[in-house]
C-alpha positions in Angstrom: -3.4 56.9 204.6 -1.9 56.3 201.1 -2.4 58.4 198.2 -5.3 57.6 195.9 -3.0 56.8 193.2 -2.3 53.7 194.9 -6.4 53.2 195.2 -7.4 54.0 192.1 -5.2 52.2 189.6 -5.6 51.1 185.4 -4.2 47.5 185.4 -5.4 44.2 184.0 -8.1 41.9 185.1 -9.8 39.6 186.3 -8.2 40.3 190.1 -6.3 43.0 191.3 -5.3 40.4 194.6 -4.8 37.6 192.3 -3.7 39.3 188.6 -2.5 42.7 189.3 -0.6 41.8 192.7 1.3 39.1 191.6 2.5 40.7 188.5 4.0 43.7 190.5 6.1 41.1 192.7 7.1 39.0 189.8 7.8 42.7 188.4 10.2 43.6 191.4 11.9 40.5 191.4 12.5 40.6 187.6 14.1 43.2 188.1 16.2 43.0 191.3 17.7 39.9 190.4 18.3 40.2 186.0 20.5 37.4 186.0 18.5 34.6 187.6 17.9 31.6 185.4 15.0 30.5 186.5 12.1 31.0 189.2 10.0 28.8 191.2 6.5 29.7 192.7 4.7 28.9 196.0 1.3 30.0 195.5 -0.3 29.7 199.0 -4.2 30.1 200.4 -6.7 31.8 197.9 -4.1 32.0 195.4 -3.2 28.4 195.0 -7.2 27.4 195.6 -8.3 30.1 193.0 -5.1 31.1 191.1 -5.9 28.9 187.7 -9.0 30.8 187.3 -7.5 33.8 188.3 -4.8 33.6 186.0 -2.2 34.3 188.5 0.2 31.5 187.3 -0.5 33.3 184.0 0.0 36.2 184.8 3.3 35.3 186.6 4.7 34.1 183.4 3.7 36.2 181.3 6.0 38.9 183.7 9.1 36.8 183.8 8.6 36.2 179.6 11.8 34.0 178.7 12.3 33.1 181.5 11.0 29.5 182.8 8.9 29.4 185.6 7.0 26.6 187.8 4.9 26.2 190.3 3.5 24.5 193.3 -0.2 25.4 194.8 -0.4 25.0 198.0 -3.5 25.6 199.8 -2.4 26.3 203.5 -2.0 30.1 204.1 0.7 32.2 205.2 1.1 33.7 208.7 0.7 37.3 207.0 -2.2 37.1 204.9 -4.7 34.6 202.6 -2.8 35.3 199.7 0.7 34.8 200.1 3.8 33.3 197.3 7.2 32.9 198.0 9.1 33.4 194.8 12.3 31.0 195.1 15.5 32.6 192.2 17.8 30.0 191.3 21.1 30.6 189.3 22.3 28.3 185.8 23.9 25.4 188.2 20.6 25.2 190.2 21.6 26.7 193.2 18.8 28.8 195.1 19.9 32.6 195.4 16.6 34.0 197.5 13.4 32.5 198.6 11.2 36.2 198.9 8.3 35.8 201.0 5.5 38.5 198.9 1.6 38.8 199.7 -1.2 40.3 197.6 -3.1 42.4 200.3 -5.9 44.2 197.7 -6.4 46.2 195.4 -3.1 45.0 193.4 -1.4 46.4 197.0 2.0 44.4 198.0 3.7 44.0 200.4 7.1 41.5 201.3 7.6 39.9 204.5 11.4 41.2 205.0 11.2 44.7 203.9 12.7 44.2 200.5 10.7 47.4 199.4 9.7 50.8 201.6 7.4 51.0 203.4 4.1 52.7 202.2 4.1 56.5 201.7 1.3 58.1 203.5 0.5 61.4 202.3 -2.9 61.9 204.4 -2.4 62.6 208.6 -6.2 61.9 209.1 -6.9 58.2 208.9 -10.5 57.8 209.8 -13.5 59.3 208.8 -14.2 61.1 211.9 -10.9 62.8 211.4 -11.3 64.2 208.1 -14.7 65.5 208.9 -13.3 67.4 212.0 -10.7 68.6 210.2 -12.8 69.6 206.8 -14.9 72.0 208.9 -12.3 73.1 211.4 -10.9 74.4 207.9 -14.1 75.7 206.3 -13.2 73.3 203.3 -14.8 70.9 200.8 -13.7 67.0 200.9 -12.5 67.8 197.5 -10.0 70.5 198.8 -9.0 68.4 201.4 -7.8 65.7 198.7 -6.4 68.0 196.5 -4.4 70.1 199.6 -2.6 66.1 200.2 -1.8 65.1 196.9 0.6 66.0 194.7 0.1 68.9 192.2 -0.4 66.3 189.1 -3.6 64.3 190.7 -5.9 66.5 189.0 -4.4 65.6 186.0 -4.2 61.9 187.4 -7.7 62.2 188.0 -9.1 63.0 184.6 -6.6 59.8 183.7 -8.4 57.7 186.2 -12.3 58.8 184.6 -11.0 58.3 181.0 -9.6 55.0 181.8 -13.0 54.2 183.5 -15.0 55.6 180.7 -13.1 53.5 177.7 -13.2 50.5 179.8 -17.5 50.8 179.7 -17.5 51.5 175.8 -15.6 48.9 175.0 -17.6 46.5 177.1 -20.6 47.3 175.5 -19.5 47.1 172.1 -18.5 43.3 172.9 -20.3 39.9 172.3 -19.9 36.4 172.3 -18.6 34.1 175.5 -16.0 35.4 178.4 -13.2 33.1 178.8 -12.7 29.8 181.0 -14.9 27.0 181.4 -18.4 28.9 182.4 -18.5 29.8 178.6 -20.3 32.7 180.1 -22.3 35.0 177.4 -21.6 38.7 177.6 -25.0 40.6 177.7 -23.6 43.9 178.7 -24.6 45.4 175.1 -28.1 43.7 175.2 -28.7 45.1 178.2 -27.6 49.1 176.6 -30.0 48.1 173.4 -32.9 47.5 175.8 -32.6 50.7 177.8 -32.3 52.5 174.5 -35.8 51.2 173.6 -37.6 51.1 176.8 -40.1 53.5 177.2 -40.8 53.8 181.2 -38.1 56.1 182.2 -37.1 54.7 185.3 -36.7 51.1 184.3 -35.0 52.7 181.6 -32.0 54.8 183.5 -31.6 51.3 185.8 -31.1 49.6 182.5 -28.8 51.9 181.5 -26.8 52.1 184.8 -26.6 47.5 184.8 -25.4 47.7 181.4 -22.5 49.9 182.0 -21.6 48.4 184.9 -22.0 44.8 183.2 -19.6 46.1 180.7 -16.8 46.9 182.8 -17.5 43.5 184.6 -17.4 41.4 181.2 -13.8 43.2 180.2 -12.6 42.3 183.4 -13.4 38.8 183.5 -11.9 38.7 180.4 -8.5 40.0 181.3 -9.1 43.4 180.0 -8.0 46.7 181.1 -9.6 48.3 184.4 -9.4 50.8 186.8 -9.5 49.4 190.4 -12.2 50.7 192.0 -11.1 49.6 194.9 -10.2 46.0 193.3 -10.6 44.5 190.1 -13.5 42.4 191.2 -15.8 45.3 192.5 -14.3 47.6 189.3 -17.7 48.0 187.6 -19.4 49.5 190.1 -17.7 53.1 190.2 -17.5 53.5 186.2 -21.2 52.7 185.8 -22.2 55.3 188.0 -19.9 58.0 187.1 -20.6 56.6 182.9 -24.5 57.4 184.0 -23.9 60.7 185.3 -21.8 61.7 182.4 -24.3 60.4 179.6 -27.6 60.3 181.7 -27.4 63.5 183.7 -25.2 65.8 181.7 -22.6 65.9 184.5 -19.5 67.9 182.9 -16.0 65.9 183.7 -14.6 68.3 185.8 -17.2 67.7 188.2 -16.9 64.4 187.9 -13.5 64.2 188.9 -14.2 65.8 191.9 -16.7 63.3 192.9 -14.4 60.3 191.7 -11.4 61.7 194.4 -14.6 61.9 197.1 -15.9 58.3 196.7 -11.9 57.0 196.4 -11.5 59.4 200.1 -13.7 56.2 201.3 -12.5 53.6 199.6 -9.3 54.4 201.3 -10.8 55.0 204.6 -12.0 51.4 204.4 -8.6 50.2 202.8 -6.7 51.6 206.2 -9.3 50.5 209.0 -10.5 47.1 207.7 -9.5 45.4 204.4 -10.2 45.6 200.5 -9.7 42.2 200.1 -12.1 39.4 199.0 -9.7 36.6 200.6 -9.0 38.6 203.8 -12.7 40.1 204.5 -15.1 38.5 201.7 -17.2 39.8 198.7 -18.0 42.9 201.4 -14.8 44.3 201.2 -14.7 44.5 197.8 -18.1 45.0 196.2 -19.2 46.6 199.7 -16.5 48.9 199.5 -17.4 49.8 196.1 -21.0 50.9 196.7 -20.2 52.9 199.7 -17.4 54.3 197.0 -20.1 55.0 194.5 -22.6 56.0 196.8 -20.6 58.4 198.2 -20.0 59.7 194.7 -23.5 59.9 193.7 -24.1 61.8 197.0 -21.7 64.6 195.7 -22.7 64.8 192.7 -26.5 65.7 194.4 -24.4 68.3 196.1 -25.3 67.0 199.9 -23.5 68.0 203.0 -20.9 65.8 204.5 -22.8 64.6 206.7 -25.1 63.3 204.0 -22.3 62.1 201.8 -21.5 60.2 204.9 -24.5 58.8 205.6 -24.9 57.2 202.0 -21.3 55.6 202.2 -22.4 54.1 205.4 -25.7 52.9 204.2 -23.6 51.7 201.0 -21.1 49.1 203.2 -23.5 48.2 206.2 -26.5 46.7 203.6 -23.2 44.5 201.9 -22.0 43.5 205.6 -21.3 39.5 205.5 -21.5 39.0 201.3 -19.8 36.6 200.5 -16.5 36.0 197.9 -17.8 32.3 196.6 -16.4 32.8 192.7 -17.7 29.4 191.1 -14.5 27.9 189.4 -12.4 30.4 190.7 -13.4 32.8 187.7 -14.6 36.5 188.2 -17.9 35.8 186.6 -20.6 33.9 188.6 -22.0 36.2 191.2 -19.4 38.4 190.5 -20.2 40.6 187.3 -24.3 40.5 188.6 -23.0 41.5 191.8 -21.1 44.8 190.1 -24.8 45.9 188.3 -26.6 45.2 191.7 -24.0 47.1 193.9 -24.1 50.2 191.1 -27.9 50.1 191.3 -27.9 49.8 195.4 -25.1 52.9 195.6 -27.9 54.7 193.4 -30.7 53.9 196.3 -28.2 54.8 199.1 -27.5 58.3 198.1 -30.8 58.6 197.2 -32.5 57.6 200.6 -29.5 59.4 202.5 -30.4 62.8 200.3 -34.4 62.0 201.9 -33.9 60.3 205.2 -30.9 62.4 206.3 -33.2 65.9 206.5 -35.2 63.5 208.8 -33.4 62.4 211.2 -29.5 62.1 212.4 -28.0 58.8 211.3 -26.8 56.6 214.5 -24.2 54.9 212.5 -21.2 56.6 211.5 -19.5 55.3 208.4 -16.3 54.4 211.1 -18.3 52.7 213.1 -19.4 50.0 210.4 -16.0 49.8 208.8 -15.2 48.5 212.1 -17.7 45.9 212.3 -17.1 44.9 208.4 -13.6 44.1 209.8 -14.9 41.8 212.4 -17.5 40.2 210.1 -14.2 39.5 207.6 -12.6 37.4 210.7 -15.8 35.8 211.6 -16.5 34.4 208.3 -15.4 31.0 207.1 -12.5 30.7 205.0 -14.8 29.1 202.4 -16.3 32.3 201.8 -13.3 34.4 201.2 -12.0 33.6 197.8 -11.2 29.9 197.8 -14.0 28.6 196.1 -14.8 26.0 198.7 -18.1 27.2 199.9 -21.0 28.8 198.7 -22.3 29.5 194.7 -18.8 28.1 194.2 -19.3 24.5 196.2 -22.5 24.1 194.9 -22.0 24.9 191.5 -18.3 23.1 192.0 -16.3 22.6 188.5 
């Protein structure tokens, strides 16, 4: 597996496949070829059908500055992957230099189709989770040890980087008002929601209050292009802050402890990221926002100090109840289900660690958290393309723009 730096990374919104992805190609190619006069852009599959919304064409543009760019959208899909681009560089007489075949596999991830770039650095010799457990208690060692003994002697500080990222991201959310961007004229309500939970009297209605808002907060910046931490995409990057945010504010949790839980629920994430998919337009809304609860879940499950068993058992329950959710985004915009979907997934990782910390002294859990990363895999192939980022199906069809 690859190090959690390339998991956990502070970018711009609203989509780490669709914004963050396609800026690092049109990054790389910037840069590998500084006298080009001009570029032209195949968007293909889930980035031509959603790209507008997405502001992948933006974002492209914005990359090559000066420079003029076009494009064409194309909504037939790559051999490699849903969302695929070939970047064509032409000289000053017009002539065509290199057509470079690029995909956006998750998580602002890429990879190009003729090994322009290394390949991925893998830093961790275990790649499932069945692995690392067997090798955490052939070792009489902590998950947290097992991270730290693989990366390299600055994640610590990498890690506090990472939470203070997270943690600005939720504050600024919820000092914002007034309507996200594109068509939707959506209303941010991320700081209504924090004013209610401030004056609600019933505890526990009050602490899931408070737990929405934060995650609605990171939701609402990243709709509206603002700086994130993946968590493991832009899409599902609420859903981690809010509950780490909660833990810091609600529950007194000290930072360096919360780092340790943030590099525990990202050891998942990655699992996930290596077996299956992270991506909305490869696997649906489960790989992202599925991923993300059994993330947070896992997090929240540290931080209650269970077993690793445990801590397994509430990832597991964390992807398995998101198996088969669908990415429908109407208009292509990360907004409609998407920011509900990050304060529902933050409250739903709360439940999962919290029936895993009951039901686990109860009985042996029959799934293992392998076993349904597997089987979100095969629900990814199974569904319809119109429910994997392309806006034809779904909230997205119905609610068409």
């Amino acid at each position: 597996m690859e190090s959690l730096r390339e998991l956990y990374k502070i970018g711009v919104g609203p989509s780490s496949s669709h914004t963050m992805g396609p800026q690092r190609a049109a990054q790389y190619i910037k840069e590998k070829y500084p006298d080009a006069h001009h570029i032209h852009v195949d968007l293909h599959g889930s980035l031509a059908l959603t790209g507008k919304g997405h502001l992948t064409d933006y974002i492209i543009e914005k990359t090559f500055a000066d420079m003029p760019v076009s494009f064409s959208f194309q909504s037939k899909e790559l051999p490699m992957h849903p969302n695929g681009m070939i970047f064509h560089v032409y000289d000053n007489e017009d002539h065509q230099i290199q057509a470079i075949e690029v995909y956006s596999i998750g998580g602002g991830s890429i990879c190009f189709k003729d090994n322009l770039v290394a390949e991925p650095k893998h830093v961790y010799q275990q790649n499932t989770m069945s692995e690392v457990l067997e090798y955490v208690d052939k070792n009489s060692i902590s998950l947290y040890d097992y991270i730290i003994e693989n990366e390299d002697d600055e994640f610590e500080r990498y890690l506090y980087e990472i939470l203070e990222a997270m943690f600005q991201c939720v504050e600024n959310g919820l000092r914002k008002e007034g309507k996200i961007h594109g068509k939707l004229q959506l209303k941010r309500v991320a700081k209504s929601i924090f004013q209610q939970a401030q004056n609600t009297r019933r505890e526990a209605d009050r602490e899931r209050l408070f737990i929405s808002s934060y995650a609605y907060a990171v939701a609402e910046e990243n709709a509206d292009g603002g700086v994130i931490v993946t968590a493991p995409t832009c899409g599902a990057s609420g859903i981690m802050p809010a509950v780490l945010y909660y833990c810091y504010k609600q529950l007194n949790i000290e930072k360096k402890d919360l780092i340790k839980a943030l590099a525990v629920g990202g050891l998942f994430g990655n699992i996930v990221k290596q077996n299956a998919t992270i991506s909305g337009a490869d696997g649906g809304c489960q790989a992202e926002v599925g991923t993300a609860c059994a993330m947070a879940a896992a997090t929240m499950a540290w931080i209650y100090e269970l077993n690793n068993s445990l801590i397994e058992y509430a990832a597991e329950m964390g992807l398995e109840h998101n198996l088969g959710l669908t990415c429908d985004p109407v208009g292509g915009y990360v907004q409609i289900p998407c920011i509900e979907r990050n304060g529902y997934g933050s409250l739903r990782a709360l439940d999962a660690a919290m029936l895993a910390k009951q039901l686990g002294y109860l009985r042996k859990n029959k799934v293992s958290f392998d076993a349904i990363v597997r089987v979100m895999k095969e629900t990814g192939k199974d569904l319809s393309s119109a429910y994997k980022e392309t806006s034809l199906g779904g909230l997205a069809k119905e609610f068409g723009l």
